[in-house]
FILOTI-739759 format. One line per 2 residues: number of its first residue (from 0); their letters; for each residue x, y negated, z of N, C-alpha, C. Coordinates in Angstrom, 1 decimal. Atoms other than C-alpha are relative to their C-alpha. Last residue first. Layout:
<atoms>
NUM = A = X:Y:Z:X:Y:Z:X:Y:Z | ...
</atoms>
This chain:
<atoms>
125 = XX = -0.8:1.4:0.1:23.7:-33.1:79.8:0.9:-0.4:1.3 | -1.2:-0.7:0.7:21.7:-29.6:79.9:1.0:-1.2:0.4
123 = XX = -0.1:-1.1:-0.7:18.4:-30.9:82.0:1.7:0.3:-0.1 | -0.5:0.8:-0.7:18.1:-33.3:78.8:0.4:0.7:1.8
121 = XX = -1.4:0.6:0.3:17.4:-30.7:76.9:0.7:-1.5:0.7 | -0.7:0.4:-1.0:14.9:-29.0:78.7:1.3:-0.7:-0.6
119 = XX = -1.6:0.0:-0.3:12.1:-28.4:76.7:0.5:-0.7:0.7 | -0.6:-0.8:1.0:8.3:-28.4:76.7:1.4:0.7:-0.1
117 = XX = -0.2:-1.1:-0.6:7.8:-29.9:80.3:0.3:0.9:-1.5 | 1.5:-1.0:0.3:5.5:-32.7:78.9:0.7:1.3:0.7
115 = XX = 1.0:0.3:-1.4:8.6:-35.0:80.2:-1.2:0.7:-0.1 | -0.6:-0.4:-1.5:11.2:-33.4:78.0:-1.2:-0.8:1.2
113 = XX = -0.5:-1.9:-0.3:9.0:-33.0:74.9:0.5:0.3:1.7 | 1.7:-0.8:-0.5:7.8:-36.7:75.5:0.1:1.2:0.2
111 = XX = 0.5:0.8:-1.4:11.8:-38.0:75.6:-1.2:0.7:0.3 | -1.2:-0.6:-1.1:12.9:-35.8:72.7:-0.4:-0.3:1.2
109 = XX = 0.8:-1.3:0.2:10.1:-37.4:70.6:0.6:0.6:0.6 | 1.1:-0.3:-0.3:11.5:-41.0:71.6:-1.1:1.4:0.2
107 = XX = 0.2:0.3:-1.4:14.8:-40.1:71.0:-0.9:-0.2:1.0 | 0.1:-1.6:-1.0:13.7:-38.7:67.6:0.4:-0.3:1.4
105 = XX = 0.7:-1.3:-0.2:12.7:-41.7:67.1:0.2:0.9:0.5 | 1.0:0.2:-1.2:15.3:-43.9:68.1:-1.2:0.4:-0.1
103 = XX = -0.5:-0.9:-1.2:17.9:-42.0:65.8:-1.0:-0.9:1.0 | 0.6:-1.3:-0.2:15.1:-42.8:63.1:0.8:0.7:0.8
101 = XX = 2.0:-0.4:-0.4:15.1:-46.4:63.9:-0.1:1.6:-0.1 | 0.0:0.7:-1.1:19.2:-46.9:64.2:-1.8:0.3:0.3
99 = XX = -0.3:-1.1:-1.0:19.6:-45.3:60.9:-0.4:0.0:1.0 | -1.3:-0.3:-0.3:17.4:-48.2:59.2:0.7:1.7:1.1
97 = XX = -0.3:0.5:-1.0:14.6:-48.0:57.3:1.0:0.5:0.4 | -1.0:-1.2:-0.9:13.1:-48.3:54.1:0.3:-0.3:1.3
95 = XX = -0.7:-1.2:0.4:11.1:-50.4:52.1:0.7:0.9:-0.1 | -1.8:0.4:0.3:8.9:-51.8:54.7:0.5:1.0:-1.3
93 = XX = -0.5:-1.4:-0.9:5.0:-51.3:53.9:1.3:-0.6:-0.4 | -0.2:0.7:-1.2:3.1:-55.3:53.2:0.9:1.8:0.6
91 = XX = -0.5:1.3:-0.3:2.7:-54.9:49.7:1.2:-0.4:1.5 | -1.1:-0.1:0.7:2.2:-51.5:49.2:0.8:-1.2:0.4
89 = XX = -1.1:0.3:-1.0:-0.7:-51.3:52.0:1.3:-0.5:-1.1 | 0.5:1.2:-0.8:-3.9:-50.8:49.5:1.4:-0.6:1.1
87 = XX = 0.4:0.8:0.8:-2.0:-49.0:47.0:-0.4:-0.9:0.8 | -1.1:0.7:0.8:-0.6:-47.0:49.4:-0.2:-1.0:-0.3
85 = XX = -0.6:0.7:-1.5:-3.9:-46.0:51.4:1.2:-0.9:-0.6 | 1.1:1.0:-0.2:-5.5:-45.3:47.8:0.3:-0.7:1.0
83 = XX = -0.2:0.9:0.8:-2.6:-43.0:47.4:-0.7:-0.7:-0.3 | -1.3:0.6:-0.7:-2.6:-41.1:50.2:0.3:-1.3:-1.3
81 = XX = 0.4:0.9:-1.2:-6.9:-40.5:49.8:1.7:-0.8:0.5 | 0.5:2.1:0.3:-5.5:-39.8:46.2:-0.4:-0.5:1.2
79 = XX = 1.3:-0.1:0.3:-3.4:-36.8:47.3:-1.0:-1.0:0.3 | 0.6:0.8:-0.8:0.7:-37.3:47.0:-1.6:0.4:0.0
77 = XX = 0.4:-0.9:-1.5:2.7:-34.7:46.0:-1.2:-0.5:0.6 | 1.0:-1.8:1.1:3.2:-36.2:42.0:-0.4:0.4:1.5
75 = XX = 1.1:0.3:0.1:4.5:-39.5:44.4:-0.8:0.9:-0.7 | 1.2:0.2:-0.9:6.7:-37.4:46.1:-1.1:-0.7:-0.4
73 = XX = 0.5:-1.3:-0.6:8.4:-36.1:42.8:-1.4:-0.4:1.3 | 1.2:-0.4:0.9:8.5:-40.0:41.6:-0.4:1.7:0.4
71 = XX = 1.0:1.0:-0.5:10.4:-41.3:44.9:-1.1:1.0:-1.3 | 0.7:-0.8:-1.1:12.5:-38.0:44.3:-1.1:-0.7:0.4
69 = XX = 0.1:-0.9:-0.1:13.7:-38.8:40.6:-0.8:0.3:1.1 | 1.2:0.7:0.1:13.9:-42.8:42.1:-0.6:1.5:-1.0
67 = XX = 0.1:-0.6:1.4:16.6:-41.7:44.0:-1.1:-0.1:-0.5 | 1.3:-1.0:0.3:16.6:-43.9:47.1:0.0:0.9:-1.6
65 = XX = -0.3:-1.3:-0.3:19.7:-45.5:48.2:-1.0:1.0:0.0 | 0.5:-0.4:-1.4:18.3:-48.9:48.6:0.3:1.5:0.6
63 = XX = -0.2:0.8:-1.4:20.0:-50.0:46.1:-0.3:0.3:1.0 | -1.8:-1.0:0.0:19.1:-47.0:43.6:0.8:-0.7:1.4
61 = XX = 0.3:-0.6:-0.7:15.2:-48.6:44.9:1.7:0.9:0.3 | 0.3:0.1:-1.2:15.5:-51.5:43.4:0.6:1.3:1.3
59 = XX = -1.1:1.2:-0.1:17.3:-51.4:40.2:-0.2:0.2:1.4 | -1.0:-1.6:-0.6:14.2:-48.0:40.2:1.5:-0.8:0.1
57 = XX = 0.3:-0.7:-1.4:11.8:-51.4:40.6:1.0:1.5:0.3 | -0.1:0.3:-1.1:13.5:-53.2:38.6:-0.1:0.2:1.0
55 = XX = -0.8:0.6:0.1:13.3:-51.1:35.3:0.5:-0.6:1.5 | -0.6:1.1:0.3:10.1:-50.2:35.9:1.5:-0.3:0.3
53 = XX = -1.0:0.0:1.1:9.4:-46.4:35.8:0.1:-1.6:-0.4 | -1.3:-0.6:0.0:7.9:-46.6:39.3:1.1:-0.4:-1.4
51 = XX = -0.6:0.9:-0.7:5.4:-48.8:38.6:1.0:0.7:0.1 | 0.2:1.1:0.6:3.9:-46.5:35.9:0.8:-1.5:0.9
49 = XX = -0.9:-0.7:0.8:4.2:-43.6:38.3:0.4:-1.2:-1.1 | -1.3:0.1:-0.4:2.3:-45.8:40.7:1.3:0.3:-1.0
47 = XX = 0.0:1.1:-0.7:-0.3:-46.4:38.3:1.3:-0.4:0.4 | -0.6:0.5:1.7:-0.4:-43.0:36.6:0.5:-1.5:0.8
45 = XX = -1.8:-0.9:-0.2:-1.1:-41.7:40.6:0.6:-0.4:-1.5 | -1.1:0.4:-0.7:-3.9:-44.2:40.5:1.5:0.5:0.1
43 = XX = 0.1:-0.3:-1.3:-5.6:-43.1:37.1:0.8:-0.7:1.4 | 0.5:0.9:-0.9:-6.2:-45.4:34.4:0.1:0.7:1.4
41 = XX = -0.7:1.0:0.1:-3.2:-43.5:32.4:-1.0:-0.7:1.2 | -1.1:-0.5:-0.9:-4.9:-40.2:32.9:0.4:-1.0:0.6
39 = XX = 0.5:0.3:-1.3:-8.1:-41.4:31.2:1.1:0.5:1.1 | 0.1:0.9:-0.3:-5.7:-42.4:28.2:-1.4:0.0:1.5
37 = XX = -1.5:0.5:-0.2:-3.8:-39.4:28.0:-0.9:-1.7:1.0 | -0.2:-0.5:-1.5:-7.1:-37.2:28.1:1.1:-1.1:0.7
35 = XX = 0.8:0.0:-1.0:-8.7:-39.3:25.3:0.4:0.1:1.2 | 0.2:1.3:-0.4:-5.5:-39.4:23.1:-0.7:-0.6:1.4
33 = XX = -1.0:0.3:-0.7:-5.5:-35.8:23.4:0.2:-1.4:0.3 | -1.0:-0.4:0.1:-8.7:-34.7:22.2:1.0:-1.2:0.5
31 = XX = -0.6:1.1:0.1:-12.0:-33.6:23.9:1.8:-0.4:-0.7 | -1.6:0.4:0.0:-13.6:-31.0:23.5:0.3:-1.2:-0.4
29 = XX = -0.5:0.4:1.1:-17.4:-31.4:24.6:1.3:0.1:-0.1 | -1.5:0.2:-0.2:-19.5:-29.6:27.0:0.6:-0.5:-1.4
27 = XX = -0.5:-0.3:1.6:-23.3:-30.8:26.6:1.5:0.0:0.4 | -1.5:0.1:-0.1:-25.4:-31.0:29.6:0.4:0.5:-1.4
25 = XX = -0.8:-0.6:0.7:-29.6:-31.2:29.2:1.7:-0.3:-0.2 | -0.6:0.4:1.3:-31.3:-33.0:31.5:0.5:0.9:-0.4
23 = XX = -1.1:0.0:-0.5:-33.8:-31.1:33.9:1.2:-0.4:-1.8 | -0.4:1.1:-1.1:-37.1:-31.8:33.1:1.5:0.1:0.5
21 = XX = 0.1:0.9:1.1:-38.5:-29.0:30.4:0.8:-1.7:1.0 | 0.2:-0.4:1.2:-37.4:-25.9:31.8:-0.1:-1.6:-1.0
19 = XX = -1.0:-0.1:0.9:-37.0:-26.7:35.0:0.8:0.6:-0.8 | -0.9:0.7:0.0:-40.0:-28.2:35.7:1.7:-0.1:-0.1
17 = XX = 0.4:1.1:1.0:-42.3:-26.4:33.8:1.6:-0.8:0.4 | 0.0:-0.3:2.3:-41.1:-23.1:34.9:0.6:-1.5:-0.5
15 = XX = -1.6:-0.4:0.1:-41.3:-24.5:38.7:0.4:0.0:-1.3 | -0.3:1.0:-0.4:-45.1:-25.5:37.8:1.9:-0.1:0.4
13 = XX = 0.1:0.3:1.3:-45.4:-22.0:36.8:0.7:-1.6:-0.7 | -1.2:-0.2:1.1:-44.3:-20.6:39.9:-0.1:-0.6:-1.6
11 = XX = -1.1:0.6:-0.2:-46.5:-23.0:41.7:1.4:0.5:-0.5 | -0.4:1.3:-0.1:-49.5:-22.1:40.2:1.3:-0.1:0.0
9 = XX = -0.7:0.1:1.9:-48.6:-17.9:40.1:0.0:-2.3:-0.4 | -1.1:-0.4:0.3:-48.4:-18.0:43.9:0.5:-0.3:-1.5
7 = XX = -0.4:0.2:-0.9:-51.8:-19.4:45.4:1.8:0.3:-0.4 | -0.7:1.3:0.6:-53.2:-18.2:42.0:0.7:-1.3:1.2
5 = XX = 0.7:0.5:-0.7:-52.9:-14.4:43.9:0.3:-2.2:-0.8 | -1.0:0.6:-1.1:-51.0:-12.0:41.6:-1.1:-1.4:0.9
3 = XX = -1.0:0.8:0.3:-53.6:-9.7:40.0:0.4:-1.1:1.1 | -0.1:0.9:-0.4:-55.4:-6.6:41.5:1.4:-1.5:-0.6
1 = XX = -1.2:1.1:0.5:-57.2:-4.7:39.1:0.2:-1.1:1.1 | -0.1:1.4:-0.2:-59.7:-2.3:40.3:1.4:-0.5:-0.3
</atoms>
């Protein structure tokens, strides 16, 4: 006796087959050349900023402000697009720097929670 596969099993494998085999699009990798890549680069956000960066006014700007516009463009290469979608959206309205006086009252603040969470004792010392 001959037992074959049960058509409870071969149907639906076949029906698989069909579908992808003949139903599933077909992909095509293509080389692309340099122009192409340059120019979907360019529409990117991080081209964008970098692109704003290398204005003229804006690094007039920033030398002023005592910012190396070298380092402004390093951190923006650092940046990862959910940071640069936040940017973009805020640019406008973010200070563009700040004063000594705010980040010695930072850490004064962060000094303060440490010493009252019990972390350190530096104030203890004084």
């Amino acid at each position: 006796m001959r037992h074959s596969a049960p058509k409870f099993v071969i149907i639906p494998l076949l029906i698989t087959f069909f579908i992808v085999s003949v139903l599933t699009p077909v992909v095509q990798a293509k080389v692309i050349d340099t122009q192409t890549l340059i120019a979907a680069r360019s529409n990117s956000p991080k081209a964008q900023l970098q692109d704003l960066l290398s204005r003229e006014d804006v690094r007039d700007k920033l030398i002023e402000l005592g910012v190396n516009p070298d380092d402004a463009g390093n951190r923006i290469a650092a940046l990862t697009d959910q940071e640069i979608s936040q940017l973009q959206l805020n640019i406008n309205d973010l200070p563009a720097g700040s004063s000594a006086l705010a980040v010695v009252g930072a850490v004064f603040l962060v000094l303060l929670v440490l010493e009252l969470v019990g972390v350190t004792n530096i104030f203890n010392k004084l």
